[in-house]
N, C-alpha and C positions, 0 to 999 in steps of 0.2 A: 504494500500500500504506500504507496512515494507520490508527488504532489511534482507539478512542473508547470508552465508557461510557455507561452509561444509571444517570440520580440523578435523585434525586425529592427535591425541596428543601423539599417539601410535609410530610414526615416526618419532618423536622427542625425546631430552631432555627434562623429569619433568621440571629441570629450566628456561627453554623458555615460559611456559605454563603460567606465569602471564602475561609477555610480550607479547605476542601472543596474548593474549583475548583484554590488553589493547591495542594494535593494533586494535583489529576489533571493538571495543566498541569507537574507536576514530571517526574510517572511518563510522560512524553512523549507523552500522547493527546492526538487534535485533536477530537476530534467528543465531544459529546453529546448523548445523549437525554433527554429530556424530557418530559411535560405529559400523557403518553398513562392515566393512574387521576388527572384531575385536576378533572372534571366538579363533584364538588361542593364543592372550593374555591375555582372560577373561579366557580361561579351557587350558593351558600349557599341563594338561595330565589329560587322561580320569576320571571325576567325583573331580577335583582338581581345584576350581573356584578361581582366583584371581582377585576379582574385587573391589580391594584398589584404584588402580589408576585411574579407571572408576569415582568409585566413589567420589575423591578429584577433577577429572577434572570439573565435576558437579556441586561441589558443587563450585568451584572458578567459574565457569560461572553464578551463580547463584547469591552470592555476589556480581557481577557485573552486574549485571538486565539481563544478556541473557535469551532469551527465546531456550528452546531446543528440538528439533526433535532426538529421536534416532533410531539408525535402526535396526535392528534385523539381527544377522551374517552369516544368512544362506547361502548368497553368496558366503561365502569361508571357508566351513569347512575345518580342521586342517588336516596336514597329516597324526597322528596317527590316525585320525577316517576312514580313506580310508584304512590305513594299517591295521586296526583292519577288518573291514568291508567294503574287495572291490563290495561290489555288491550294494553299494551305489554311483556306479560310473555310468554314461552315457555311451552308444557309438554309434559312428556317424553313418551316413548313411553307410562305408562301412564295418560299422561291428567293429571299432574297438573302444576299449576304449578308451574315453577321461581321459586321468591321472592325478593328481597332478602335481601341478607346476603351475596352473596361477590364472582363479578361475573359478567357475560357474560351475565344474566338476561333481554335483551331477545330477542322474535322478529323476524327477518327480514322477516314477512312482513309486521308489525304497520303499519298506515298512519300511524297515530298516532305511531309510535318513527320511522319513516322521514320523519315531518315536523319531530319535534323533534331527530333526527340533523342534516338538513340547516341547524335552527335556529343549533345550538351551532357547528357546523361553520363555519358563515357570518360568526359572531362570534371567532371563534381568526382563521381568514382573515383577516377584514380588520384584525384590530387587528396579525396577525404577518409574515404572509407576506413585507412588507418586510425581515422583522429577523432572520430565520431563514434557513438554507439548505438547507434538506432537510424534507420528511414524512415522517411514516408514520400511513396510515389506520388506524383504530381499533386493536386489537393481538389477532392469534392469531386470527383468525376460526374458528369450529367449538368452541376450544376447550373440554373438559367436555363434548363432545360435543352443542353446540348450534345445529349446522347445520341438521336435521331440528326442526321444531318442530310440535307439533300441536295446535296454541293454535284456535279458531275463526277468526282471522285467516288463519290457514295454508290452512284447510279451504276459505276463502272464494277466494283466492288462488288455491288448484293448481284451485278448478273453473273458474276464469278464463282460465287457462293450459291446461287443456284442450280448452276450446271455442277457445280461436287456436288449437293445435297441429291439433287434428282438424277440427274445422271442422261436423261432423255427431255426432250421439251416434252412427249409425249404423259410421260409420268407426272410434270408438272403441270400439264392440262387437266389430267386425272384427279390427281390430289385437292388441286382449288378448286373443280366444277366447272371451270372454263367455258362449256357450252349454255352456260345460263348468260344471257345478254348475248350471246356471240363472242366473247371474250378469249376465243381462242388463237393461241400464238406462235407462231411458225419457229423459233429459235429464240434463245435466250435472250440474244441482241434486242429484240424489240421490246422485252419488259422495260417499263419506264418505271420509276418509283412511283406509290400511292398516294402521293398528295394533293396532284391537281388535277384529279379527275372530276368531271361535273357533278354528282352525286358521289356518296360514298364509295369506294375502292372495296373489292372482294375483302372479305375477312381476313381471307388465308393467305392474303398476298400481303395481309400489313402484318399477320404473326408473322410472318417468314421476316418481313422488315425488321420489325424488333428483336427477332432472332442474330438474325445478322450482326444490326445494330449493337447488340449484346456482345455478342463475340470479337467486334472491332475494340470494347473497350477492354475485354480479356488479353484480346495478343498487345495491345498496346503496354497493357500493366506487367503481361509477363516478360517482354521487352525489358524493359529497365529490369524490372527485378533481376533478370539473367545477367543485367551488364554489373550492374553491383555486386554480386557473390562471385563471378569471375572477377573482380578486383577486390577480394576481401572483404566486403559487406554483410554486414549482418543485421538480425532483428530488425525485418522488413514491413513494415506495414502499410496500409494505406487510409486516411479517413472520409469514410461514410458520410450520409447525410443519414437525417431523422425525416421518414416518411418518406421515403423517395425510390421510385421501382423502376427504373427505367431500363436499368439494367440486370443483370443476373449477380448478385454479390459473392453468391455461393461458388459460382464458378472462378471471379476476380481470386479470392479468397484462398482459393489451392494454392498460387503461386504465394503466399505469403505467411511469413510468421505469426502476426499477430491480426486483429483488424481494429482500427480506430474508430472510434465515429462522431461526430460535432452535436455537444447537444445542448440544446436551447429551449426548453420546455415551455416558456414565455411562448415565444416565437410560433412553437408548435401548434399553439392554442386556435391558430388562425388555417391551419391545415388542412384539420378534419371538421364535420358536421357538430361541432357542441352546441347545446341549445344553449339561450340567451343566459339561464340561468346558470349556469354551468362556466358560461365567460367572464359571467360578475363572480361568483365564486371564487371563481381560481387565478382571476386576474393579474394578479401577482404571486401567485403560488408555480401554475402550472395542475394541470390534472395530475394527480398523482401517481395515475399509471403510463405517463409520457414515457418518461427517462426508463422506467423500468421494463416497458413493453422493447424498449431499443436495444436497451442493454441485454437481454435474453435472446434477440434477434441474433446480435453479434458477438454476442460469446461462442452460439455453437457453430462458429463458420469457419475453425480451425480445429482439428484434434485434438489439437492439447487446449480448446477454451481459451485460449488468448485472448484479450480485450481490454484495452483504455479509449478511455472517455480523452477524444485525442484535443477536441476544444470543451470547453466547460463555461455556462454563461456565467460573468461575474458580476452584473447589471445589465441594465435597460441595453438591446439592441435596437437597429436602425432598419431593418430589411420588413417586419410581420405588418400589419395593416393597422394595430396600435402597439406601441412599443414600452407600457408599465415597466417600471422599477419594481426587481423584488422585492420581495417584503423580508424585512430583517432578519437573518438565521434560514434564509432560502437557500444559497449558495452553500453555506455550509452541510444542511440537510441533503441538499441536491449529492456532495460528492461523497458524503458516507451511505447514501443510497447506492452509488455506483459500486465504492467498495463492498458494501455488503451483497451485490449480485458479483462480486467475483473481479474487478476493473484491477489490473493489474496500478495503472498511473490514470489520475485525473490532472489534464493540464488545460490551463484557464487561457482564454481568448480574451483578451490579450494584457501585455505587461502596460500600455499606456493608454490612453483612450487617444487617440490622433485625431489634432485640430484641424486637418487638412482633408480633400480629396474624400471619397464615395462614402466610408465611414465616419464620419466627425460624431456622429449621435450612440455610436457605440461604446459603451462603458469598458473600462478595463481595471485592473487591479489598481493601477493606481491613477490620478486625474491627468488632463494633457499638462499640467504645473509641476508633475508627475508628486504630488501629495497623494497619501494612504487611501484610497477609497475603502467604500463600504465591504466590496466583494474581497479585498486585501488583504482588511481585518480577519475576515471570518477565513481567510485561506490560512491566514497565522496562525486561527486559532485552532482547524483543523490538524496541521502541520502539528502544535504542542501536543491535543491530544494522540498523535498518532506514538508522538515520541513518550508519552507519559506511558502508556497501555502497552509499547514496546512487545515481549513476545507471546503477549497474550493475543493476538489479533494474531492470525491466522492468513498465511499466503493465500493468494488466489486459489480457489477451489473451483473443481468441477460444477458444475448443476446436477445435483442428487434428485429434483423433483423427481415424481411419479405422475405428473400431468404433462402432458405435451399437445400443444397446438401447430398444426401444420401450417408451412409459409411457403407458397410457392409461386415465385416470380412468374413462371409464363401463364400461370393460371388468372392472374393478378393483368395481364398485357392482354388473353383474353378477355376478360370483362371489361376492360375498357373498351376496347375494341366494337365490343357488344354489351353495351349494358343494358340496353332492351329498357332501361327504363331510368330518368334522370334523377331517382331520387336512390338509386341503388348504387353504394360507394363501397366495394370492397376493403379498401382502408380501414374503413367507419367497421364495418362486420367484424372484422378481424378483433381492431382492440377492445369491442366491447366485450367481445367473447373471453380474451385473453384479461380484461377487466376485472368483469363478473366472478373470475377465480380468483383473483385477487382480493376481493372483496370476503370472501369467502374466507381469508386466512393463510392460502397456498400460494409457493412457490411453482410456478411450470414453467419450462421448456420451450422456445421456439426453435422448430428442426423443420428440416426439408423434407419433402417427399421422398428424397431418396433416403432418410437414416435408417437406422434398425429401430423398430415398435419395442422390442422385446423387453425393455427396461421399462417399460413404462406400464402404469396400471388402467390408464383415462388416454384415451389421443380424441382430440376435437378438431375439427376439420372444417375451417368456417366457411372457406368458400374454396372449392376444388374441382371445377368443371373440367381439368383435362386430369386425365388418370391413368399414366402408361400400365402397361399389362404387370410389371413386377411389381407396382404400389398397387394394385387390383390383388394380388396373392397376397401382398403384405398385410391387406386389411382383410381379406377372410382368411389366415392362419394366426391372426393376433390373438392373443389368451385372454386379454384385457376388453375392455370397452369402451365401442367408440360413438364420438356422436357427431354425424354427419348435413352439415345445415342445407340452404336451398339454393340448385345448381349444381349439387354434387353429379359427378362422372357424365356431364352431360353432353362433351364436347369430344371429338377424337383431337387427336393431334395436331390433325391440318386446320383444326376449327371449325367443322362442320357436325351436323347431330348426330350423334353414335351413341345410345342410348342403353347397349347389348350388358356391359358392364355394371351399369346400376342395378339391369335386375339382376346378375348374380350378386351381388354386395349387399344389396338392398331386400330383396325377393320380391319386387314388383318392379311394372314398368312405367313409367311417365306418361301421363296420355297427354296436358297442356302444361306450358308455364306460362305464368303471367306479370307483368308490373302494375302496380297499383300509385293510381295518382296521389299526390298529397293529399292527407285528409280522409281520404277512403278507405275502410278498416273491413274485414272480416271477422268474426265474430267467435269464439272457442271458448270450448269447454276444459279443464285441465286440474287431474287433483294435485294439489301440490302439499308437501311439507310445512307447518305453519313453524314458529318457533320452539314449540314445546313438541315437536317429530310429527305430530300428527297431522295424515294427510287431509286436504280440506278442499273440495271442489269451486274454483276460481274460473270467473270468465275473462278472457282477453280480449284484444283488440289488436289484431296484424295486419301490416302493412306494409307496404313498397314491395313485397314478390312472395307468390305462392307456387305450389309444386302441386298438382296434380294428381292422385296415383291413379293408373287404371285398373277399377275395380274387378276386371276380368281376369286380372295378371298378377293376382295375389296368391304367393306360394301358401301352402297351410297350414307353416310355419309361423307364421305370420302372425304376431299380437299387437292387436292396436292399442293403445294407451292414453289416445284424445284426437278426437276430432272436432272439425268445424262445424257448428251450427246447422250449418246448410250438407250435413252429413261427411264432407270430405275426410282425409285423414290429416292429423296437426303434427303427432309423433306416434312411431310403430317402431317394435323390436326386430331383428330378425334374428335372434341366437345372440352376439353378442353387438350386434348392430344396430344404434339408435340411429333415426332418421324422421330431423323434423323437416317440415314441411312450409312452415313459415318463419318470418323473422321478428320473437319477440323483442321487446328491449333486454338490458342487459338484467336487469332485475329478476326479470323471470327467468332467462336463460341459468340463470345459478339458482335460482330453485328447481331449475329441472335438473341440473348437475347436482342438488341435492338428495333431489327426490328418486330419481330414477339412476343417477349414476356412482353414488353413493361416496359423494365428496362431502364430509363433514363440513360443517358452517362454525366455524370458531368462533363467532361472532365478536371478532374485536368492532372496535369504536369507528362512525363512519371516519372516512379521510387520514384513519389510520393504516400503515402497509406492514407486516411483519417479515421481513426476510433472513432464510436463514442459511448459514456459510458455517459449511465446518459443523461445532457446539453451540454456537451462536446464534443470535436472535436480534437479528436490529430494526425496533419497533420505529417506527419512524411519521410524525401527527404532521400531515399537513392543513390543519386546522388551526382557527384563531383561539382555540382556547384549550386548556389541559386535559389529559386523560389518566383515569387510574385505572393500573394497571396492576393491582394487587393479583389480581387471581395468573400471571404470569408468574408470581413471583414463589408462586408454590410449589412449581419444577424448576427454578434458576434462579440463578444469582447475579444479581445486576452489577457487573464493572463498569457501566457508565451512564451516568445520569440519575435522575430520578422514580422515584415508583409510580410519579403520575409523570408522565410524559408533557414536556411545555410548549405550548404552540409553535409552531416550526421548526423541530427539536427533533429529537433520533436519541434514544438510548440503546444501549447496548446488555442484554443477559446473556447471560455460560447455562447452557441447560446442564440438569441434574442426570436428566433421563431423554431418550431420544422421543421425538413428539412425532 
């Protein structure tokens, strides 16, 4: 558990730069980041390297015990290299270039950016990799939404990448249905990309897009990685965003040690669907299962669970649609949240707030007069307790849950692709699911379609309309029990209806699905769990999409457990198979995870989170007023804090007995 920052000594005076370091080496952080927007002060002009100052900064961080992450500059090539070579530029979906002037302005696909990538790259390597301890490949891949490019590079690319995938044009006629509109095409050459076609574009030709699209930012990242470890590089990472699927992470993530990710919980709050009440709530909090839905995301996207929190907000940002200051003791709770999900380093964005250029309204640890801020404070104060508590706190641990939620990128590109209905947001399905357990007490797992079940006792499956044949065996051999929401298995690969799969999974078959407007609810019956175990028959009210079963194509295995009003089915078992039918809120989805899937309700206190690492237990109130927590204290013994937990606060218990 170590504490770091991210400074850009680039943006300042040389002379600030002892003071500076002795600043963060006060407030007890070990790590910095570094060098990652540093492209055209290290190469001023093409093939003309200045990397003096690089160098001194280094080496004074060095002399002072910092440990250091640097990041490779790709995210913001120089304007003479766009001026040299514009077809190293992106452009957006309406066709037009993304220019100079802010950053992230390169395409993926560009041959030329991916030769001068691995140039710059080869040049930081060898002059640093000795002198540094950590990377991180370029910064925020996609961000501004530039994973998708549709530059004539791209264009030339995905037809490349479809002639390997298909192999015949013929098969790629086959695959998307090409004879629906007349849509068929004589050779690869004539695929154009799917953006500017007069109505929407085949389905299957914008998966295959984002397929593609996906894989450009994969060899991109394994590019560098490779050129760093052939020059002595080590402790590879790269950082994430928070909410953001554009690409496949899982797959970026093989070529790397650890994975980072930026988290800004404020910021988040503007993302997803919260209702009104829920904004005024957390305004200055963040939802409480923000940071923690992310952190469980990217823990398991390395073997060994690697993961830091690679920026950490330390005040008010400048990018979300209103930008609140936390509320006092946010920051601090925010990174012993991360540690206690496992974060190897939590490092804060940034060491100064900068008076200048696209940031000015971003906060940092300390003000642009570079005086202590608020976020600085409470980083110090984390830092002492980490050193008071010394080796009682427990290195990074695995995820021991027995709850696990499935995350699967293409299935996620699918429903955008097709949401059939504009009030259905995969995002949204996911964390309320992943929520709802939370709420409940438990730690779970976010894992990919393709992990092993076998460790787990519950796998929930919130939105998974594509389901290759080995996740179809995986989930009728699983010993556990799963709960499968609406849109399961209903998609094949190419993105077209294939429905064969759900009724083995499920034991019936689909006969309609539907979207439902705002406001339009269907009607259900359902017994649930009250507080005191007993079950109590409760009506609902579902909306935004239903699943159909056809009542002819029910296996006689088959127990129903609630249905709609208007007789339909809401939830049925098939053997270990639950499959509801509609989309309640999160509230009831943990009562039916109570009721029916036998996840106990712990019932701690609302906007309380319990997470546990190792022996431990870090209870953590994102709430404005205290909680007691006496009846914890009857299996553990509290190393930090109090027995009533304090508003924005985190204590820490050692259990007695495993929970």
């Amino acid at each position: 558990m170590e504490l770091g920052v991210c400074y850009y000594p680039e943006q300042t005076s040389e002379e600030n730069w002892t003071g500076d370091v002795a600043k963060i080496k006060n407030l007890g952080l070990e790590w910095v980041r570094i060098g990652e927007f540093s492209w055209a002060m290290c190469e001023p002009h093409p093939g003309q390297y200045q990397f003096g100052w690089l160098e001194r900064v280094i080496a004074l961080l060095k002399r002072e015990g910092m440990k250091i992450i640097l990041g490779t500059p790709t995210a913001t090539p120089p304007k003479w290299l766009s001026d040299q070579y514009p077809d190293i530029l992106a452009s957006d979906r309406d066709g037009r270039v993304r220019n100079f002037g802010s950053r992230r302005h390169y395409c993926f696909s560009s041959p030329r950016y991916r030769q001068e990538s691995r140039r710059i790259t080869t040049e930081f390597a060898r002059r640093f990799a000795h002198l540094v301890d950590g990377w991180q490949t370029d910064n925020e891949y996609g961000c501004h939404d530039t994973v998708l490019s549709y530059s004539a590079a791209a264009q030339d690319g995905f037809r490349i990448w479809l002639g390997q995938k298909y192999g015949t044009i013929a098969a790629l006629n086959d695959a998307w249905g090409n004879q629906f509109w007349s849509m068929i095409y004589r050779d690869f050459s004539e695929i154009d990309l799917p953006n500017l076609t007069t109505t929407e574009a085949n389905p299957s030709h914008w998966l295959d897009f984002h397929r593609y699209s996906s894989a450009q930012v994969v060899d991109f990242n394994l590019e560098q990685v490779t050129i760093i470890q052939q020059n002595g590089g080590r402790n590879i990472g790269h950082n994430y965003m928070g909410f953001f699927t554009d690409f496949d992470h899982y797959d970026v993530a093989q070529a790397l040690d650890f994975v980072g990710w930026d988290s800004y919980p404020l910021g988040f709050m503007s993302k997803l669907n919260f209702t009104a009440a829920e904004k005024i709530r957390y305004a200055r909090v963040g939802h409480p299962d923000i940071p923690a839905f992310h952190h469980e995301l990217y823990r398991q996207m390395t073997a060994e669970q690697r993961f830091w929190v690679m920026e950490q907000q330390p005040g008010a940002v400048n990018w979300a649609a209103y930008n609140p200051a936390p509320a006092q003791g946010m920051v601090r709770l925010w990174s012993w949240q991360a540690f206690a999900h496992g974060a190897e380093v939590v490092s804060y964005f940034r060491f100064e707030q900068y008076a200048k250029a696209q940031e000015q309204f971003h906060h940092g640890l300390f003000t642009p007069e570079r005086n202590l801020a608020q976020g600085g404070k409470e980083a110090s104060q984390i830092a002492s307790e980490i050193k008071k508590l010394g080796n009682i706190l427990p290195k990074a641990q695995k995820n021991t849950a027995k709850i696990a939620l499935v995350f699967d990128f293409p299935s996620i590109w699918a429903n955008k692709i097709q949401p059939q209905g504009d009030s259905y947001h995969t995002l949204d399905i996911m964390f309320r699911c992943y929520s709802a357990v939370r709420q409940l007490g438990h730690d779970l797992a976010i894992i990919p379609a393709t992990a092993d079940f076998t460790q787990y006792d519950v796998v929930i499956a919130p939105s998974l309309p594509l389901v290759a044949d080995d996740l179809s065996q995986k989930l009728k051999n699983f010993k556990g029990k799963c709960l499968l929401l609406p849109r399961f298995a209903s998609k094949s690969q190419a993105l077209t209806i294939d429905l064969k799969q759900h009724r083995e999974i499920c034991g019936f078959a689909i006969s309609t699905s539907e979207s439902l407007p705002d406001g339009f609810f269907d009607q259900a019956t359902i017994d649930l769990k009250d507080k005191n175990g007993l079950a109590q028959p409760q009506t609902l009210q579902l909306g935004i999409w239903r699943d159909h079963a056809d009542p002819d194509s029910l296996d006689p295995a088959i127990e129903i457990l609630a249905r709609y009003r208007d007789g339909g089915i809401l939830l049925s078992r098939y053997g270990h198979i639950f499959r509801l039918m509609g989309l309640p809120d999160h509230e009831i989805i943990n009562k039916i995870l109570v009721t029916y899937l036998g996840i106990h309700d712990r019932n701690y206190p609302q906007d309380c989170r319990a997470t546990k690492l190792g022996d431990l237990v870090f209870m953590q109130n994102f709430s404005p007023v205290s909680h007691d927590l006496q009846p914890l204290a009857e299996n553990a013994e509290l190393i930090m804090g109090d027995l009533s937990v304090a508003p924005y606060s985190v204590n820490i218990w050692r259990l007695h007995t495993p929970q």
